[in-house]
N, C-alpha and C positions, 0 to 999 in steps of 0.2 A: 659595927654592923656587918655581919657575914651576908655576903652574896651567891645566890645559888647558881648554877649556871644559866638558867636565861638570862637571868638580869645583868651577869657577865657578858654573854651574849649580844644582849641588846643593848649596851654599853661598847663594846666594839663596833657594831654594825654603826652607833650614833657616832661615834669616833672616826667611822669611818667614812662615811656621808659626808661629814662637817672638811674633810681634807679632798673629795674629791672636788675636782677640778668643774669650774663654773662654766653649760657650753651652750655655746650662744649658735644663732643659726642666721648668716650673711649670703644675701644672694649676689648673683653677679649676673649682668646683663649687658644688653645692649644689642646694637642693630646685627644682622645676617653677617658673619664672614669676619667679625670684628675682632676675636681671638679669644672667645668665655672658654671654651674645650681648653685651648693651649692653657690659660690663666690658672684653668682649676686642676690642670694637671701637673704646671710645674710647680705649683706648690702645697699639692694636699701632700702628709706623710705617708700616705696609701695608694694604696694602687685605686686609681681614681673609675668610677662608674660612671659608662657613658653608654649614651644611646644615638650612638652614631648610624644612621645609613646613607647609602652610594648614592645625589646626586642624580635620576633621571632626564630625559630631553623633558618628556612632561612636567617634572617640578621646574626644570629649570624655565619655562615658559611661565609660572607664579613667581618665582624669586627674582631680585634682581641681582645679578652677580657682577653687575660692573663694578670694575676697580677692585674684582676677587674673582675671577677669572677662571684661574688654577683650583681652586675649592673643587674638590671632587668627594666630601661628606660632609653633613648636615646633623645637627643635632635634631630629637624628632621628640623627644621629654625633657630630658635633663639632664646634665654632669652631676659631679656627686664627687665633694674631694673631704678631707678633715686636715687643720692643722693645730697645733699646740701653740699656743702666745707662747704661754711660761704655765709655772707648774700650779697655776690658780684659774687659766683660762683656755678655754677648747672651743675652737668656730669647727662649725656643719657647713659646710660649701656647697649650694646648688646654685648653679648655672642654669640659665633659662633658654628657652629657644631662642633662636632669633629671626624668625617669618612668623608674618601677622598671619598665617592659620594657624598657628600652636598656642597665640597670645592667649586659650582659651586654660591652659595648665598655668599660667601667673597667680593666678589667685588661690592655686593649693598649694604652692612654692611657697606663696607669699607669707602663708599663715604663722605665724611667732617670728619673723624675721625682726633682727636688732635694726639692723639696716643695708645698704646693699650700696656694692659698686655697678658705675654702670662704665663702660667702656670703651672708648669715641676712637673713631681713625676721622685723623684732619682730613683725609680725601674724600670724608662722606661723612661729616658732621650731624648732614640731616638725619638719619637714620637711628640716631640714639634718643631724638627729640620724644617717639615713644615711648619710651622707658623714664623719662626723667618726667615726661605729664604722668605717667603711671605714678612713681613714686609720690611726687606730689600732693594728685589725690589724693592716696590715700595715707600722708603724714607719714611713710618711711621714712626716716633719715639717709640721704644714700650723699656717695661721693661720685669724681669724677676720676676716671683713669685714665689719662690721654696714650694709647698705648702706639710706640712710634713704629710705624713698621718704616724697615727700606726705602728707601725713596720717594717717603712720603714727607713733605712739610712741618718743621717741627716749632711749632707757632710759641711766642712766652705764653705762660697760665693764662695773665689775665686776657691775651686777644681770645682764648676759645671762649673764657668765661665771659666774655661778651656776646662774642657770636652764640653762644649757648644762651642767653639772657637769666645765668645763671644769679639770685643770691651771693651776696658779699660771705655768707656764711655757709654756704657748699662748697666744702676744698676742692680742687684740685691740683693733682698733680702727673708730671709725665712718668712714664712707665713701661717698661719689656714686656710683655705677658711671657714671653718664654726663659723669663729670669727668676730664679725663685726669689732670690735677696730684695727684687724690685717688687713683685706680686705680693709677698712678704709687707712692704711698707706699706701698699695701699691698703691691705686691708687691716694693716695697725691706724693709719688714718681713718678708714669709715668705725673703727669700733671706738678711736677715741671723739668723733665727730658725735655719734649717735648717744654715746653718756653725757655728752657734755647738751648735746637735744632734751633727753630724760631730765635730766636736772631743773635745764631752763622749764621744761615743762612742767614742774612741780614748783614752782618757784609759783608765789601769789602776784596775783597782778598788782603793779607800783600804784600808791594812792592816789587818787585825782587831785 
C-alpha cells in the first residue's frame, strides 16, 4: 500500500505523541515560611516562576512570622517549576501560597493534580494541619516532607506522623528543600504514593 504524504504525516505525528513523555501535575504546599519557593526552585529544570512580594508592616500584622523571622518575601499566587523523572515522565510543579488569604487560588491549583507534597517545619507543625485537611477532603493523594531547617528538631518519621495523626499509608519522609537530590526523592515518593492510591482505587471492593 503506497502512502501519500498526510497519511505519512499523520503517522509521524502518532509516532510521535505515543513517545512523548507522560506529565503529570504535583502541588506543593504547606504552612507560611515553610520552604515551597526554595523546594520548587531547587529542583525545577527551569528557571522557576514565581510571584514573590516584599513583606509589608501591614501584612505582617495578618501573617504570623514567628519561628520565620528573617522572611522578607511572600509568595502572593504561585511558584511554577518542571522536572523530568525519566524520559517517559514530566511533573508541572505549582507551589501554593502559604497565608490563609490566598487559600482562595487552592482550588485552581488544585485542578488535575496527581497529588501533592505538603511540607512541615517541626518548629511549627501546626501550620501544615491546613493543607493536609485540604488534601483529605478532597481525596488528593499527598505526601509528607519533613523539611529540616537549622536548628530545628529533627524528630524520627513515625513521632511527626503521630503528631500529624497521619494514616499508616501517607509516607513521610525528611528532607532539604534547598537540595535538589533531596526535593528529587520526595516527589519520586508522592508520584509513586499517588499510583499506587489510583490502583487501590480501581481495585473492586473485597466480597462480604
Amino acid at each position: 500500500m503506497v502512502f501519500g504524504r498526510s497519511e505519512r504525516s499523520r503517522a509521524k505525528e502518532a509516532e510521535a505523541a505515543v513517545n512523548e513523555p507522560v506529565t503529570l501535575k504535583v502541588l506543593v504546599a504547606g504552612g507560611f515560611g515553610v520552604g515551597k519557593t526554595t523546594f520548587v526552585g531547587s529542583v525545577s529544570e527551569i528557571r522557576p516562576l514565581r510571584t514573590e512580594e516584599a513583606l509589608t508592616e501591614a501584612g505582617r500584622a495578618l501573617d504570623d512570622t514567628s519561628g520565620v523571622e528573617a522572611k522578607a518575601t511572600t509568595t502572593v499566587a504561585m511558584d511554577f517549576g518542571r522536572i523530568t523523572i525519566n524520559e517517559k515522565v514530566l511533573l508541572y510543579l505549582f507551589g501554593t501560597p502559604g497565608q490563609s488569604r490566598f487559600w482562595f487560588l487552592w482550588d485552581e491549583l488544585a485542578q488535575g493534580a496527581l497529588g501533592a507534597v505538603v511540607l512541615a517545619d517541626t518548629r511549627r507543625l501546626e501550620d501544615c494541619f491546613a493543607a493536609i485537611d485540604y488534601f483529605e477532603r478532597r481525596g488528593i493523594p499527598f505526601a509528607i516532607g519533613v523539611n529540616c531547617f537549622e536548628g530545628a528538631d529533627r524528630y524520627p518519621v513515625e513521632t511527626v506522623r503521630r503528631a500529624l495523626d497521619l494514616a499508616e499509608s501517607v509516607p513521610v519522609m525528611l528532607c532539604d528543600a534547598r537540595e535538589r537530590d533531596s526535593a528529587r526523592d520526595v516527589l519520586l515518593m508522592v508520584v509513586e504514593h499517588a499510583m499506587r492510591t489510583a490502583v487501590a482505587r480501581n481495585q473492586p471492593a473485597p466480597a462480604p
